[in-house]
C-alpha positions as CSV (number, residue, x, y, z in Angstrom):
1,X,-246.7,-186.6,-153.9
2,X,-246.0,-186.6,-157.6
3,X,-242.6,-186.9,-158.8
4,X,-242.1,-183.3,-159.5
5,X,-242.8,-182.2,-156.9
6,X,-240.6,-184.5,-154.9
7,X,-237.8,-183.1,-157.4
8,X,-238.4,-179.3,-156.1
9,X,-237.9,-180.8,-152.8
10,X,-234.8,-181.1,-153.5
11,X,-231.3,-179.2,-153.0
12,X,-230.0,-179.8,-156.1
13,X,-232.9,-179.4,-158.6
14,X,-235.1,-175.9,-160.3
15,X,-234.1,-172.8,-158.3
16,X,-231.9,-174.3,-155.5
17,X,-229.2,-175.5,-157.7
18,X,-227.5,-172.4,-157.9
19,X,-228.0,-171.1,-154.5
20,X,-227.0,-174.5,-153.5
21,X,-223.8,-174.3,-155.3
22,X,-223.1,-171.1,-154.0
23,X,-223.4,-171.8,-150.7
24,X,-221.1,-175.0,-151.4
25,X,-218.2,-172.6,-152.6
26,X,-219.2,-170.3,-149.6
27,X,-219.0,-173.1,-147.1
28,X,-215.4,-174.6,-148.7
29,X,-213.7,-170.7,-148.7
30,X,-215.1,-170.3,-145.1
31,X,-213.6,-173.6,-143.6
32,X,-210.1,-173.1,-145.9
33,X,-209.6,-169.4,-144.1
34,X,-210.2,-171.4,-141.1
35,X,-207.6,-173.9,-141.5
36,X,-205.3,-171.5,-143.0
37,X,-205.2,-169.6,-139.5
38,X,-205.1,-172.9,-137.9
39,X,-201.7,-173.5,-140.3
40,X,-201.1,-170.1,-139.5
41,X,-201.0,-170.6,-135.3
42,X,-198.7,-173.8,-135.7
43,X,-195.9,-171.6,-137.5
44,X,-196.3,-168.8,-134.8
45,X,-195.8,-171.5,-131.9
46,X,-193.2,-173.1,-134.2
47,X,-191.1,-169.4,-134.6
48,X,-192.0,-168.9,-130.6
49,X,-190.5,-171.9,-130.0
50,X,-187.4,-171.3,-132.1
51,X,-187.1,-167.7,-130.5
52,X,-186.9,-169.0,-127.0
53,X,-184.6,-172.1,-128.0
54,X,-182.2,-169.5,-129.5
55,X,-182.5,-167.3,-126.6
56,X,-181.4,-169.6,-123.8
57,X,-178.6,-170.7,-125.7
58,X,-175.2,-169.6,-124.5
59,X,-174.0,-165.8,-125.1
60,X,-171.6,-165.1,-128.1
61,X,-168.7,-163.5,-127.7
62,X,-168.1,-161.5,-130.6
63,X,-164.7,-161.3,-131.7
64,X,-164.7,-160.2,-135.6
65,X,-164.2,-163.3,-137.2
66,X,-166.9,-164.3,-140.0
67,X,-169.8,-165.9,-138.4
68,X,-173.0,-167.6,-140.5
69,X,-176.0,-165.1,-140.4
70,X,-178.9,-167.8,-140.2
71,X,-177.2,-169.6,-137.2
72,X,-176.8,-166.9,-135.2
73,X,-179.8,-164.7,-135.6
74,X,-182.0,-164.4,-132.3
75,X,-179.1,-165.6,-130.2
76,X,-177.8,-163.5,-127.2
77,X,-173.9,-162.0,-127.9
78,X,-171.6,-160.0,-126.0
79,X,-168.7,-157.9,-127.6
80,X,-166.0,-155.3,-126.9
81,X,-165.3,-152.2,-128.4
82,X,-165.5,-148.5,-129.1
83,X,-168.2,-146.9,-131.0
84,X,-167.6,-144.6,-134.0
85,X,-169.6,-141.6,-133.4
86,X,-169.2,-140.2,-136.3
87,X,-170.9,-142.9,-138.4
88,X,-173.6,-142.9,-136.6
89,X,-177.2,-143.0,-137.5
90,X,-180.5,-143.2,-137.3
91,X,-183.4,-145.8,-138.0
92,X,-186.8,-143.8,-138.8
93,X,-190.4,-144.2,-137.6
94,X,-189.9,-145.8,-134.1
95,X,-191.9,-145.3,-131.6
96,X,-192.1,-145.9,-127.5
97,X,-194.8,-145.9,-125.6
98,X,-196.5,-144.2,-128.5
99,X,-194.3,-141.6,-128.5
100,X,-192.6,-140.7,-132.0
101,X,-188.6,-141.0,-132.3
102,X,-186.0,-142.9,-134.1
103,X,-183.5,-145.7,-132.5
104,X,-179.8,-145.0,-132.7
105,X,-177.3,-147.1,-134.4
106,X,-174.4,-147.0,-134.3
107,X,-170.6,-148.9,-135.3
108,X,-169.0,-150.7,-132.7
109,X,-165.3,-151.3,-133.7
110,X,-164.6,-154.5,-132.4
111,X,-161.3,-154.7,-130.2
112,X,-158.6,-156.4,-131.8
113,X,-160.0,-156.9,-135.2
114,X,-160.7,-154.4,-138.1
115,X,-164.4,-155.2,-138.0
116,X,-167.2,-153.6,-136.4
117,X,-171.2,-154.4,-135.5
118,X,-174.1,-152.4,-136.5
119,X,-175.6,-152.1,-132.4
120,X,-179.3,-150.7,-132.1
121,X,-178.8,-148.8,-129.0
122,X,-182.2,-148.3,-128.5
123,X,-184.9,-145.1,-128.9
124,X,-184.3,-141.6,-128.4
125,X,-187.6,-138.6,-129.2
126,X,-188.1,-137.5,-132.5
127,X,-187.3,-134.3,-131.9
128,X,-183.6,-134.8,-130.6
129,X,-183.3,-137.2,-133.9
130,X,-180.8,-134.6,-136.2
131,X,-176.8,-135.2,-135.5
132,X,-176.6,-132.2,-133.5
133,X,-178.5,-132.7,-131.3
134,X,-177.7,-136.5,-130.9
135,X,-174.3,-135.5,-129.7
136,X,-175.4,-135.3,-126.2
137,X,-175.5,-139.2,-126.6
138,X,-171.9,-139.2,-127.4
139,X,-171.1,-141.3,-125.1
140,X,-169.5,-144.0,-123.8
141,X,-166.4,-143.1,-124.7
142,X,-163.5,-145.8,-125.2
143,X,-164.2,-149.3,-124.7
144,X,-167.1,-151.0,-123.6
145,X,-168.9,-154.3,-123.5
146,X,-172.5,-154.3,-124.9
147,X,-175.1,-157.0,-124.4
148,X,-177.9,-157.9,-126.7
149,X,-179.3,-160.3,-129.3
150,X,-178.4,-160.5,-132.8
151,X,-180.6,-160.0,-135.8
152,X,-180.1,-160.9,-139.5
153,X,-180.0,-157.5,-142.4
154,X,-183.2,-156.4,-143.2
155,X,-183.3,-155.9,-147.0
156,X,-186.2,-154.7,-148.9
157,X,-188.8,-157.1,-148.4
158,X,-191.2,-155.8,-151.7
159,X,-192.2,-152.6,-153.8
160,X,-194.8,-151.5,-151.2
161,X,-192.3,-151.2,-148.6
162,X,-190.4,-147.4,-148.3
163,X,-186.9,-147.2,-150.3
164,X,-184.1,-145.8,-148.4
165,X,-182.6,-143.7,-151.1
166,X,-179.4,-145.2,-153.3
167,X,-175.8,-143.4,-152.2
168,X,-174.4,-141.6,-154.9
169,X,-171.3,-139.1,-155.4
170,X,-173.8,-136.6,-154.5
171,X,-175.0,-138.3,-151.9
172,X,-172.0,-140.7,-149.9
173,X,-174.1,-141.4,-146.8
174,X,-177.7,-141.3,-145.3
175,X,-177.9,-140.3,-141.9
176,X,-181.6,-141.8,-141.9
177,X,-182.3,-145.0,-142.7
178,X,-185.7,-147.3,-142.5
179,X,-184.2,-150.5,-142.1
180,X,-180.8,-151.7,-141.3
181,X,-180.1,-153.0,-144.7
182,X,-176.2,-153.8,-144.0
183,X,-175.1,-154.9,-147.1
184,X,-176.4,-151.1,-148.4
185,X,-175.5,-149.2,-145.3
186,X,-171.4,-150.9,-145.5
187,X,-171.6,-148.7,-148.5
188,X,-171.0,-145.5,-146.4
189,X,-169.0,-147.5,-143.9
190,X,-164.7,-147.0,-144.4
191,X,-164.7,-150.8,-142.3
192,X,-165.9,-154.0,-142.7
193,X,-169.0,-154.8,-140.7
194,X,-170.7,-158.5,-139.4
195,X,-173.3,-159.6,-141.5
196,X,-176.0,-159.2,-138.4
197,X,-176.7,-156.9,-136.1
198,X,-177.2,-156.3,-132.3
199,X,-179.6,-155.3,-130.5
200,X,-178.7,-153.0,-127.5
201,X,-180.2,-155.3,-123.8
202,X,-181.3,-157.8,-122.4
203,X,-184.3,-159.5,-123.4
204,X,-187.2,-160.9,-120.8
205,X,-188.9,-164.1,-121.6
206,X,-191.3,-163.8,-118.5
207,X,-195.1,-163.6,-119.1
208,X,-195.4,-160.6,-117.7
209,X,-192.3,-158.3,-118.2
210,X,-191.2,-156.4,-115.5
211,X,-192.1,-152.7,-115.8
212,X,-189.1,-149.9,-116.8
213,X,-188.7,-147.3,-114.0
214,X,-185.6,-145.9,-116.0
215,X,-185.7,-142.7,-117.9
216,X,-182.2,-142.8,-119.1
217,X,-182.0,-142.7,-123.1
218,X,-181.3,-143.9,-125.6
219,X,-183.9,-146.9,-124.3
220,X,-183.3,-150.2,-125.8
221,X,-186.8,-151.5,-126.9
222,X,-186.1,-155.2,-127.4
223,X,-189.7,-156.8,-127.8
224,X,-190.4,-160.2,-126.9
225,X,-194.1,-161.7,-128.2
226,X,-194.3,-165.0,-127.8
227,X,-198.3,-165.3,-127.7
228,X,-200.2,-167.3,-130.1
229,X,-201.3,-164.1,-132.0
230,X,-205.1,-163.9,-133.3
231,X,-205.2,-166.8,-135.3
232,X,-206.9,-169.1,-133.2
233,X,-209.6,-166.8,-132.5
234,X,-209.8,-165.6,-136.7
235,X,-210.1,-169.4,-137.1
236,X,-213.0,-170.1,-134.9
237,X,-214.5,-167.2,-136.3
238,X,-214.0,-168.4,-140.1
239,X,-215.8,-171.8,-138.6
240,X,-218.4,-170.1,-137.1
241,X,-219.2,-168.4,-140.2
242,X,-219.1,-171.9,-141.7
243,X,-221.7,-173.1,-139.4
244,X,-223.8,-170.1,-139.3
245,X,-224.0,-170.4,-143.2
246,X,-224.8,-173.8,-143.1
247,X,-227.5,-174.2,-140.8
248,X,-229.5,-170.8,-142.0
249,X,-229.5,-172.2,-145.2
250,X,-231.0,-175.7,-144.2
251,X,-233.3,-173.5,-142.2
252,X,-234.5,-171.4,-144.8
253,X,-234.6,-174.4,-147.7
254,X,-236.8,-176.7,-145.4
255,X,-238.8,-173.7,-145.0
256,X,-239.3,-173.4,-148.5
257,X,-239.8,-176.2,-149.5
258,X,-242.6,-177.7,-147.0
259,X,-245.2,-175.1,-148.1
């Protein structure tokens, strides 16, 4: 075999440099996607882990006095008090069980203080979402103790996400919101409020949640996922892809080249 042709022969020579190179760059941005899930599935078990460590710590008692957002987000509270109908309202775009509808929030004045918690009471149909029709959930009246887990403010997270509109003399309140923004929604409030809120129930941790036989609204929706997600299935598939490349295009350069 002359020495040319035992150059064409090879990967990196004539017309298989650049398909060579190619498939290089393809090969490098298939295996990075796949380690990028893998990175990906170690910070969902990492948050799962978090979540269930926060959960099975010891309820809160809520009692008014300042508390420190990022040390008690996720954790389970208790708290007494009466709920201010009238600034009630309404987060947008919920749904249960597929079903269309909006969750009710409301102030909860906490007793003995002169501050109140944003609660999430849960989900109520779409079509009872206006403030007359909400007034059939009036209720309980006077104080109560409600259960549930504390979240942090949910601010704007970037330009693609929907604006709840700014308050203005024209406009002092918003009875619908899409996030519980609290900084922006203790705008429209007359009281101080905690700088987290809660989340109406009782949240289950078993594999297999037990199913709700209970009609009664509003319906606390508190959602638990503590599976690994798809990224460990994206990431073998980003690896197969790898390999898939790899081995056709041995196949088809041997191929090629022993003609």
């Amino acid at each position: 075999m002359t020495r040319s042709a035992a150059l064409k022969r090879l990967p990196l020579y004539g017309k298989w440099l650049w398909a060579t190179l190619a498939v290089v760059l393809g090969l490098a941005l298939l295996i990075r996607l796949g380690f990028w899930q893998l990175d990906r599935l170690a910070e969902r078990r990492a948050a799962n882990a978090h979540l269930v460590a926060q959960l099975e710590m010891p309820p809160l008692n809520l009692t008014g006095q300042p508390l420190a957002p990022a040390g008690v987000d996720l954790r389970r509270a208790n708290v007494r008090g009466s709920y201010d109908f009238a600034q009630e309202m309404v987060l947008r775009n919920r749904a249960f069980d597929g079903a269309p509808g909006v969750h009710l929030i409301r102030p909860l004045r906490i007793a003995g203080s002169d501050t109140a918690v944003l609660v999430d009471r849960g989900w109520i149909p779409y079509d009872q979402a206006l403030p007359d029709y909400r007034k059939v959930y009036d209720q309980p009246v006077g104080e109560v103790e409600v259960q549930g887990v504390l979240h942090l403010s949910q601010p704007r997270l970037n330009s693609l996400s929907p604006a709840d509109p700014p308050l203005s003399p024209d406009r002092p309140r918003l009875d619908e919101w899409f996030r519980i923004d609290i900084p922006r929604i203790q705008q429209q409030i007359p009281y101080p409020l905690l700088p987290v809120y809660l989340e109406q129930g009782q949240p289950n941790l078993a594999a297999v949640p037990p199913m709700s036989t209970s009609d009664a609204l509003p319906r606390p929706d508190i959602q638990i996922d503590l599976s690994d997600g798809p990224h460990l299935s994206y990431a073998i598939q980003w690896f197969s892809f790898a390999a898939i490349l790899l081995v056709g295009y041995v196949t088809l350069f041997i191929r090629q080249t022993s003609k």
